[in-house]
C-alpha positions as CSV (number, residue, x, y, z in Angstrom):
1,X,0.0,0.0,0.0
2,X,1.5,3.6,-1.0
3,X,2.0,4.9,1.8
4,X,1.1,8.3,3.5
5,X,4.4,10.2,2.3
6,X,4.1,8.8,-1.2
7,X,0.4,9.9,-1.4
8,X,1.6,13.5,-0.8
9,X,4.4,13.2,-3.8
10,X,1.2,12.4,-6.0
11,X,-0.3,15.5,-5.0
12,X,2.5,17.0,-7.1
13,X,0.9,15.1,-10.1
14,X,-2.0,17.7,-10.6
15,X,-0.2,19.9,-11.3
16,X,-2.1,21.3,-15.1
17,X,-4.2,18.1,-15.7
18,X,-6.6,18.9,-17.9
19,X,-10.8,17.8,-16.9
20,X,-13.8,18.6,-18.5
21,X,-16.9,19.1,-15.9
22,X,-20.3,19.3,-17.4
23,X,-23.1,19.2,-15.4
24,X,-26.1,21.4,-13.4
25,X,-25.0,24.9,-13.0
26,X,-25.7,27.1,-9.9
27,X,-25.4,29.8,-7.8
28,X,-24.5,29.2,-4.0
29,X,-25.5,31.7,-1.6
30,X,-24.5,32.0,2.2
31,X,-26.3,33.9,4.8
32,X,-24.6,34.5,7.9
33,X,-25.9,35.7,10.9
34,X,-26.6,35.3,14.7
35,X,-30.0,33.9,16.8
36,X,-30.7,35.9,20.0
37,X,-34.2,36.0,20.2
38,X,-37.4,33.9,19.1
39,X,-40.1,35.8,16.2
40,X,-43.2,36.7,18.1
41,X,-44.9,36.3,14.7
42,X,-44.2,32.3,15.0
43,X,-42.2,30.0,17.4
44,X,-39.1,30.1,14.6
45,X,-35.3,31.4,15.4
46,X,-35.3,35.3,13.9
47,X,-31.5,35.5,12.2
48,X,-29.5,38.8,12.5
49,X,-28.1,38.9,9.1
50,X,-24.3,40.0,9.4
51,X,-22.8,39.1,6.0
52,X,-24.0,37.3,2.7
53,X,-21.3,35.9,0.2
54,X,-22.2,33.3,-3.1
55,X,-20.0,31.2,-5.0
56,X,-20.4,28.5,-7.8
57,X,-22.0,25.2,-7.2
58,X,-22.7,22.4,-8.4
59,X,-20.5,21.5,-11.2
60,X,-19.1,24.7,-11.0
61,X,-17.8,23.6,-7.8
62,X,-16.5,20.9,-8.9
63,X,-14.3,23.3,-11.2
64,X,-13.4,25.7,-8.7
65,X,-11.5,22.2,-6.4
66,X,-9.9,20.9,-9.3
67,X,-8.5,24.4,-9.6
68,X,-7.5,24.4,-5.7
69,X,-5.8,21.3,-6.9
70,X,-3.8,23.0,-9.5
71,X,-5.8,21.2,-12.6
72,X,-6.7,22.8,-15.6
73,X,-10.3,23.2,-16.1
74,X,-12.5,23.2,-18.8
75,X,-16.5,24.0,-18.0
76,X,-19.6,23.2,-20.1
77,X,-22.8,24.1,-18.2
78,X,-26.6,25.2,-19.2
79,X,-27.9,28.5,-17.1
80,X,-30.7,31.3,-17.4
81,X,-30.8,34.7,-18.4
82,X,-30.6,36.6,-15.1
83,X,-29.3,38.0,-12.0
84,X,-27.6,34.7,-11.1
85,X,-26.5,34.1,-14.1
86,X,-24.7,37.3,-14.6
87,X,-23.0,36.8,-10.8
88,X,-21.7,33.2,-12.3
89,X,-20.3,34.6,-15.1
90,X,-18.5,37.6,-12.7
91,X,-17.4,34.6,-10.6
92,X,-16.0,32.9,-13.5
93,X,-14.0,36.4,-14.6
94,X,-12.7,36.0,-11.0
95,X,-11.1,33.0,-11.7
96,X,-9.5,33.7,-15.1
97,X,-7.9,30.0,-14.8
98,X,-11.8,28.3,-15.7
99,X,-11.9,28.2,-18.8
100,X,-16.0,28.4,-19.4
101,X,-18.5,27.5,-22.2
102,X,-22.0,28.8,-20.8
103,X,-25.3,27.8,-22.4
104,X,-28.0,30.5,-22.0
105,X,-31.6,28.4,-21.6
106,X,-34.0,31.8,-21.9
107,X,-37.1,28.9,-20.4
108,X,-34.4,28.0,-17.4
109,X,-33.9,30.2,-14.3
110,X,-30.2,29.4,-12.9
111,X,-30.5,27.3,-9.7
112,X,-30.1,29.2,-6.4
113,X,-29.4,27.4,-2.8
114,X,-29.5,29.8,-0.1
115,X,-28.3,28.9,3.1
116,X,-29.0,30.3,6.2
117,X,-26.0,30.2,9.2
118,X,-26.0,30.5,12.5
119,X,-22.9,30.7,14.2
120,X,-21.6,27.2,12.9
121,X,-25.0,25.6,12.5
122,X,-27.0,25.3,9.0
123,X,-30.5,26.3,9.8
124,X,-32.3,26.3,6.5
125,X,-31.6,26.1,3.0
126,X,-33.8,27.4,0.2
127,X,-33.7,25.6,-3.7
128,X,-35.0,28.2,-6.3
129,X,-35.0,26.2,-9.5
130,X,-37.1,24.5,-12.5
131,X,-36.6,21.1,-12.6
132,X,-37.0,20.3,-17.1
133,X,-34.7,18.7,-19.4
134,X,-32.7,20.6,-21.8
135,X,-34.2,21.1,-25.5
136,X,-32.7,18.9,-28.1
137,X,-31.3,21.6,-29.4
138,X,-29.5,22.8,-26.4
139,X,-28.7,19.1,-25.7
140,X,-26.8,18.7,-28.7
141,X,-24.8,22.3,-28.0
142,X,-23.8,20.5,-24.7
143,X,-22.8,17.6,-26.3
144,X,-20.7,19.6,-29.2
145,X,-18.9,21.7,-26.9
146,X,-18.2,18.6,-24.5
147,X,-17.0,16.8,-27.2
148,X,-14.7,19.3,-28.8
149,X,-12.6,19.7,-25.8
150,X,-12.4,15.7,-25.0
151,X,-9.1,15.4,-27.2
152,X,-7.3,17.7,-24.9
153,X,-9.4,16.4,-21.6
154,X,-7.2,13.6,-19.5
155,X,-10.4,13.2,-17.4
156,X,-13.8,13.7,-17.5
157,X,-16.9,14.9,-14.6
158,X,-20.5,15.0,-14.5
159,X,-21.8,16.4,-12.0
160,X,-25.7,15.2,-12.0
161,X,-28.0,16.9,-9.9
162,X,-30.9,15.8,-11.7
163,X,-31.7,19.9,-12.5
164,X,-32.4,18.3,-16.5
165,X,-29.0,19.0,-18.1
166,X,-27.5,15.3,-18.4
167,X,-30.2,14.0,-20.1
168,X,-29.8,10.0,-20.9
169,X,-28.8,11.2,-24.7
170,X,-26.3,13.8,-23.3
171,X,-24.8,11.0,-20.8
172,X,-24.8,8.8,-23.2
173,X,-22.6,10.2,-26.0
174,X,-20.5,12.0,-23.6
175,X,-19.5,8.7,-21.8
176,X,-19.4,7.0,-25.3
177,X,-17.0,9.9,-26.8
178,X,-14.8,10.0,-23.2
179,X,-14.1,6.1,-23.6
180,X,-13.8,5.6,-27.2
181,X,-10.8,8.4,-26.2
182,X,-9.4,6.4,-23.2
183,X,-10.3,9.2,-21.2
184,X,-11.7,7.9,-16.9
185,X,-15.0,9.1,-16.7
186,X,-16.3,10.1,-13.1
187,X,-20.2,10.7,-12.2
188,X,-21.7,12.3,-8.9
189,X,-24.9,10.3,-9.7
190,X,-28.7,11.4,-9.2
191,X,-31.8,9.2,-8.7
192,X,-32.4,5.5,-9.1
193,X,-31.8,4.2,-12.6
194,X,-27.9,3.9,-13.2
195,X,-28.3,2.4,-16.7
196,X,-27.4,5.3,-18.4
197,X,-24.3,6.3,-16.5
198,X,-23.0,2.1,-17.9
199,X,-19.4,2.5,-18.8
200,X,-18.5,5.3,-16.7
201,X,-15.3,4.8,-14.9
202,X,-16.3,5.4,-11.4
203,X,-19.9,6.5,-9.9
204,X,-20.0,8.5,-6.4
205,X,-22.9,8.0,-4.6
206,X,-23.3,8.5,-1.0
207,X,-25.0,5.9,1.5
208,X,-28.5,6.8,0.8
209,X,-28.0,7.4,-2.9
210,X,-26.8,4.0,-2.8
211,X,-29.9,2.6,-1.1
212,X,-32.3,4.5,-3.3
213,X,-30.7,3.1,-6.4
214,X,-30.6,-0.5,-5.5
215,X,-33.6,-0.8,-2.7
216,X,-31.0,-2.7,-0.4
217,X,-29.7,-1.6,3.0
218,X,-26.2,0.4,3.1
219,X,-25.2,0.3,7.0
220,X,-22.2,-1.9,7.1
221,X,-19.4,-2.8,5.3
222,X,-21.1,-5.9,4.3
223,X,-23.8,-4.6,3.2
224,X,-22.7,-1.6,1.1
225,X,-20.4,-4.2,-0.7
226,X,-23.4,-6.1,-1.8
227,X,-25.4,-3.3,-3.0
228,X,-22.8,-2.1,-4.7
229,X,-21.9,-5.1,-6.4
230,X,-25.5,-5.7,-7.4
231,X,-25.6,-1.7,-8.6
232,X,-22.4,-2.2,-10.9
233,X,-24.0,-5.5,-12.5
234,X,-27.5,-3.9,-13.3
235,X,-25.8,-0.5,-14.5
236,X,-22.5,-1.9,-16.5
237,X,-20.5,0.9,-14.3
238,X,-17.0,0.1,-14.1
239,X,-17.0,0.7,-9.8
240,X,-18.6,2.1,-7.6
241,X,-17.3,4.8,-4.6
242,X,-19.8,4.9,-1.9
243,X,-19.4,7.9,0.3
244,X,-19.9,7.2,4.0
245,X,-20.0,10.6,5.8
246,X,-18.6,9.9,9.5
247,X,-17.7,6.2,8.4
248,X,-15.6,7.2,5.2
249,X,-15.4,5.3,2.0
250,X,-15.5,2.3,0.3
251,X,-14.6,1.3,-3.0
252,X,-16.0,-1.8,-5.0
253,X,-15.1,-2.7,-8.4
254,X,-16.6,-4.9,-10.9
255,X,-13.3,-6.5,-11.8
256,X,-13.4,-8.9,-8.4
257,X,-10.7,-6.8,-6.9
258,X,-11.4,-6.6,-3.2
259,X,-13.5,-3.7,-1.7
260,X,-11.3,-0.8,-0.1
261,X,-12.4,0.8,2.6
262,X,-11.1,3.9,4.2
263,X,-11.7,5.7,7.8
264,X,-12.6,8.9,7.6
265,X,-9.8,11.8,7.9
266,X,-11.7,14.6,9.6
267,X,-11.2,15.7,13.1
268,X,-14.0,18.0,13.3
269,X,-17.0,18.7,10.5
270,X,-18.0,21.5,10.2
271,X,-20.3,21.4,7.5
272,X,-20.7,18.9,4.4
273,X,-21.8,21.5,2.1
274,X,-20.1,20.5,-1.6
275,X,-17.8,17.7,-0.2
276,X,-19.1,15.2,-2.9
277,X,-17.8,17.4,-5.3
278,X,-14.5,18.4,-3.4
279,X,-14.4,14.0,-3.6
280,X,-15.4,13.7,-7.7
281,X,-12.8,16.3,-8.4
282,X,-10.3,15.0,-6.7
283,X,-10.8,11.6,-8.2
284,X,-10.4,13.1,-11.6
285,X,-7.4,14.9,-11.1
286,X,-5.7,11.6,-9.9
287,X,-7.0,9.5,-12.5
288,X,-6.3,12.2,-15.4
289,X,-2.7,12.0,-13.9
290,X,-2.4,8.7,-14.3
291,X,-2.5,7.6,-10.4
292,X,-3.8,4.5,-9.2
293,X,-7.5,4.3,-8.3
294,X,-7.1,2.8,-5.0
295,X,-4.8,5.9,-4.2
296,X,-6.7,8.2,-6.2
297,X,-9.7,7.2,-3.5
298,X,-7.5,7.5,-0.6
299,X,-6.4,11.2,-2.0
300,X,-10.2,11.9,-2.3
301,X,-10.8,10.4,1.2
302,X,-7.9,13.1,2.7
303,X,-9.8,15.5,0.7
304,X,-13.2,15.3,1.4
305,X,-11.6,15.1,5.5
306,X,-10.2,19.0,4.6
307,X,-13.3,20.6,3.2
308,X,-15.8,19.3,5.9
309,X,-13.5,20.9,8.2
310,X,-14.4,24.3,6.7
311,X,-17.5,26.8,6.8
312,X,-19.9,26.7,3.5
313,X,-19.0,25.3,0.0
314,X,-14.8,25.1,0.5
315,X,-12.4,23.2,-1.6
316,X,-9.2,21.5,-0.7
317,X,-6.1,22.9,-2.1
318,X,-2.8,20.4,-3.0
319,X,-0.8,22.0,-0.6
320,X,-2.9,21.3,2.2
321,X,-3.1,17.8,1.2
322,X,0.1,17.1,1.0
323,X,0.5,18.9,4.7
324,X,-1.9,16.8,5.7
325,X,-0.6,13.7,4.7
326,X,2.6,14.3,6.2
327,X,1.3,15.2,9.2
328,X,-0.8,12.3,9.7
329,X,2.7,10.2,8.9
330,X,4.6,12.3,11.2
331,X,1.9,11.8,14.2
332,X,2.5,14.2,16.7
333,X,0.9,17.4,17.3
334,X,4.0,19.7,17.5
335,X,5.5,18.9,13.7
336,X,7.7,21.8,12.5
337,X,6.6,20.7,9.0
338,X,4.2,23.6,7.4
339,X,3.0,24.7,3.8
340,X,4.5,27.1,2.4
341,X,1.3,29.3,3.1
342,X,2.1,28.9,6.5
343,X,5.7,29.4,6.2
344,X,5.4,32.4,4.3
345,X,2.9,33.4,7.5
346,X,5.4,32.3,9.8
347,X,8.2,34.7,8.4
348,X,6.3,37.6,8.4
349,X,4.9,37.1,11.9
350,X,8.4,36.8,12.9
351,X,9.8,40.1,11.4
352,X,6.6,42.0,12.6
353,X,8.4,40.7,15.9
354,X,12.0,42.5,14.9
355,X,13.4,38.5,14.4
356,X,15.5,38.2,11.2
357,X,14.4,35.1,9.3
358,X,17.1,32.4,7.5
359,X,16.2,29.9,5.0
360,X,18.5,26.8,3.6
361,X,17.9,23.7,1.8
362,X,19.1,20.1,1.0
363,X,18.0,16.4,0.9
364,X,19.0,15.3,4.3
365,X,18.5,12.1,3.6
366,X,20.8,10.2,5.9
367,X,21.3,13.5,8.8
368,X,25.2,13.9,9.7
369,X,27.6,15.6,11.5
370,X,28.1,17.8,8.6
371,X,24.4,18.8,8.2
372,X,24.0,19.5,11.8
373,X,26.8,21.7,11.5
374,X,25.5,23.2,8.5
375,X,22.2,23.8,10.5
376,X,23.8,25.2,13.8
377,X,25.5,27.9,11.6
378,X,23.2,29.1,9.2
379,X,20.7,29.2,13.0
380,X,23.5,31.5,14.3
381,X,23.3,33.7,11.7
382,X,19.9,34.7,12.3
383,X,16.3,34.8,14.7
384,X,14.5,31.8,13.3
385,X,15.5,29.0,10.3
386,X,13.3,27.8,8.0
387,X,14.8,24.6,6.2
388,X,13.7,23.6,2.5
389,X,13.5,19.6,2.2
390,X,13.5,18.1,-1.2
391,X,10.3,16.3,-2.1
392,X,10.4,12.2,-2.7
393,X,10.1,12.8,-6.6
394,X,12.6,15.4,-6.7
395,X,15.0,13.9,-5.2
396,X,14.6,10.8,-7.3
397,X,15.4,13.4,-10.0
398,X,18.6,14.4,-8.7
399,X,19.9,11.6,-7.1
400,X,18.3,8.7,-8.6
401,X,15.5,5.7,-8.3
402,X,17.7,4.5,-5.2
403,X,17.2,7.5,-3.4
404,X,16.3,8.9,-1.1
405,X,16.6,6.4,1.5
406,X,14.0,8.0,4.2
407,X,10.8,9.7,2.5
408,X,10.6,13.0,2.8
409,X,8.2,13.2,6.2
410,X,10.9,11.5,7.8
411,X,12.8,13.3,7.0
412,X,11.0,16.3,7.8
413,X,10.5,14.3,11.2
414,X,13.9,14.2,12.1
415,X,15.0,18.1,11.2
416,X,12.2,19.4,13.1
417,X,13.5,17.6,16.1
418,X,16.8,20.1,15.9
419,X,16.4,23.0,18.1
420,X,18.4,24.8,15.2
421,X,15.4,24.3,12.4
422,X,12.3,26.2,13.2
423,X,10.1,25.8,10.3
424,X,10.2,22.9,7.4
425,X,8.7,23.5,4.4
426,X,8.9,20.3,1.8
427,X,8.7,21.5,-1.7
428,X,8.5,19.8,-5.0
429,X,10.9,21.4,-7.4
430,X,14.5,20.8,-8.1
431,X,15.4,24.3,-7.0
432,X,13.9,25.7,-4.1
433,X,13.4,29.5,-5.9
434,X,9.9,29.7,-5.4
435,X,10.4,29.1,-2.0
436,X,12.6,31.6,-1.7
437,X,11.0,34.2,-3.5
438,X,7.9,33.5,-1.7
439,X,9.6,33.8,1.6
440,X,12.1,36.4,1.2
441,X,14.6,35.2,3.5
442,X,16.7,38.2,5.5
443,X,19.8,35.8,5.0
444,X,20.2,32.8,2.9
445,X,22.8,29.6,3.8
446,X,24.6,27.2,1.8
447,X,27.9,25.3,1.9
448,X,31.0,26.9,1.5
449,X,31.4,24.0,-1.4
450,X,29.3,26.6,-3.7
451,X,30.0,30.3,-4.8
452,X,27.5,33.2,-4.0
453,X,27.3,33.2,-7.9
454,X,26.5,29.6,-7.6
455,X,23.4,29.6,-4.9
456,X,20.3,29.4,-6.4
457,X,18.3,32.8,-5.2
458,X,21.3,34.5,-4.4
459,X,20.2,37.2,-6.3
460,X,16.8,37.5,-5.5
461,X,17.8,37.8,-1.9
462,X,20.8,40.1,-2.9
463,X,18.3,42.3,-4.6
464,X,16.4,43.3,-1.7
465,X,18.8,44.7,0.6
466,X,19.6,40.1,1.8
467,X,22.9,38.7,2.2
468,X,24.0,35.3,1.3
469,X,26.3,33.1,4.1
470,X,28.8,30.1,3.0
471,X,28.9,27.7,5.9
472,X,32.1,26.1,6.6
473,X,32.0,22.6,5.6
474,X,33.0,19.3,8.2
475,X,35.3,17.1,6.2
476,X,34.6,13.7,5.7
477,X,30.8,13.5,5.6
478,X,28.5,12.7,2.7
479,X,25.2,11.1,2.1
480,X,26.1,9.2,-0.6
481,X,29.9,8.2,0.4
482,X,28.1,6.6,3.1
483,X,25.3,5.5,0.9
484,X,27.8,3.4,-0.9
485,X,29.9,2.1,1.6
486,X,26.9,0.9,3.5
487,X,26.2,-1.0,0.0
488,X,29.6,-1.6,0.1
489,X,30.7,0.3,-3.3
């Protein structure tokens, strides 16, 4: 099984992917607010409205986590001629990164939920929407549209809310076109008939989807096996991902693999609002990378344990997965490793403070006397160290498929135990300049075996009024001499 460190390199792997999302359009609306008093009009909570905010849904959701993921996105989605429409398409200009295909339906008002908050609770939601299937003619726009952009698509959603837009003709020749292209096909399902989703890749349901589709009980592990077995047989689905809310997931296939399943991730939930297509997105993005689909359900699973942690309709981004993933491989609360987000946060708390910041970098694979030396003089140099660690797959770039010898949470694990490092931040490059320009270190450290002219980011930190420090170096240390006498080269 690939293990929790491994899982986070993948997260690298999304990085431009291309998906195509077509599906039911709307417009998500929060209301927030506080209760302090009951109506007199009727025994009903009155809410204090504080602040409103709206955001895509639906399968524009979908779009806006593959973007958090770093995916590229193409959208294909039916709406009306109004208000909501024109605040989708403002969203959409937001996020310049979606690229969008919207179908005006002048008979179709764009779907609005409004949810009303309280504090942390959901007290109501309210659906405005027309439940019709799209014209022929608008059918066969979707279709065309969907289709053109399936020979640059790696993977493929629909997002079926049953509002009319994926029509069993539209489903149909989109699945048909997606697999006559070799292209994974993934469906948040609606209703009770599966047939016309057959030859999908993977279908999402969630406990009672599952239950409404095949009239069977979905409470244990047992059970949801068997209906989902019998729901993959009746529907010709390739497998079937059942969503389990507090109880996680599990994954059956048609192929007689064994089912998978996996706890759930979340400490806390917050709210559940859009995790099914924080889940279908993810999914996509693995598959359309090429990753496994038993890790590509585990990366979903760590997903869907993110969003639910958050307030309204929130996506996961990559970075926080792979954080996550360390952290749950590193498994103690105080872990020095952070994002680079955080990092970033980290730095500027500490020179709002008056602390000059230090940054360095390496592999550390197998720690020695010369990195600790390395470490205790680039500390002394400044207030607080932050220490770039090559990722898994980067290192495997620069050192080879032997290396590294520790993953790179363990090694994260065993710098953060230094009193010298205060921060690690694992990134996924060859370089770490990104890093460094994202941090803007006050002082920046590397051996004395390079030149100034030589460290990477020397002159980005030169440029701002930085300085670069050459550490002396202990003679007689080195990863791989003692790589290859312990393999006795």
């Amino acid at each position: 099984m690939t293990d929790e460190s491994q899982l986070a390199s993948l997260v690298e792997n999304f990085a431009g992917v291309r998906v195509l999302t077509v599906g039911d359009l709307m417009l998500d609306r929060f209301v927030y607010g506080a209760v302090d008093r009951i109506s007199p009009e009727a025994p009903v909570p009155v809410l204090r409205i504080e602040r409103e905010s709206v955001m895509l849904g639906g399968v524009g959701n979908v779009a806006r986590n593959l973007r958090a993921l770093g995916a590229s996105v193409c959208l294909v989605a039916v709406m009306g001629r109004d208000q909501e429409a024109r605040d989708i398409k403002g969203l959409l200009r937001d996020d310049m990164e979606i690229e969008s295909h919207l179908i005006e339906d002048d008979a179709r008002p764009t779907t609005i939920k409004t949810r009303y908050i309280a504090g942390s609770q959901q007290m109501m939601r309210a659906d405005r929407e027309r439940v019709v299937p799209v014209v022929d003619g608008l059918a066969e726009d979707i279709i065309e549209r969907a289709i053109a952009d399936l020979d640059h698509a790696k993977a493929l959603v629909l997002s079926d809310y049953g509002k009319g837009v994926l029509t069993e003709s539209v489903l149909r020749r989109l699945i048909d076109a997606a697999v006559e292209r070799g292209v994974p096909v993934v469906i948040d399902p609606k209703g009770s008939d599966y047939g016309p989703y057959a030859g999908a890749t993977l279908v999402t349901p969630n406990r009672r989807e599952l239950s409404e589709a095949t009239g069977q009980p979905a409470t244990t592990d047992a059970a949801i096996v068997e209906s989902a077995s019998a729901l993959i047989t009746s529907s010709s689905v390739r497998g079937i991902l059942v969503t389990r809310s507090q109880d996680g997931m599990s994954l059956v296939l048609g192929d007689g693999s064994p089912p998978l399943h996996l706890p759930a991730t979340a400490r806390e939930v917050y709210d559940v609002s859009g995790a099914g297509d924080t889940v279908v997105a993810t999914l996509a993005a693995a598959l359309g990378a090429g990753i496994a689909l038993d890790d590509a359900c585990r990366l979903a699973n760590v997903a869907a344990g993110i969003v639910v942690g958050k307030m309204g309709t929130a996506t996961a981004a990559a970075s926080e997965m792979a954080a996550a993933l360390r952290q749950r491989e590193l498994d103690f609360g105080e872990s020095k490793t952070v994002t680079l987000d955080q990092a970033r946060e980290l730095a500027n708390s500490w020179r709002g403070q008056g602390l000059t910041v230090g940054f360095t970098n390496g592999v550390f694979d197998l720690l020695h006397p010369g990195h600790v030396s390395l470490l205790r003089q680039a500390r002394s140099c400044c207030d607080r160290l932050i220490v770039g660690l090559n990722s898994d797959s980067s290192v495997k770039r620069l050192k080879g498929e032997s290396r590294p010898i520790q993953n790179d949470a363990s090694r994260a694990l065993v710098l953060g135990s230094l009193a010298s490092v205060d921060a690690v931040v694992i990134f996924p490059d060859d370089t770490p300049l990104a890093v460094i320009e994202s941090l803007k270190p006050d002082v920046l450290v590397k051996g004395a075996d390079y030149t100034v002219a030589t460290v990477v980011g020397a002159d980005v930190v030169q440029s701002y009024g930085g300085r670069v420090m050459l550490a002396s170096l202990e003679d007689g240390h080195s990863t791989t001499a003692t790589v290859a006498k312990i393999s006795g080269n």
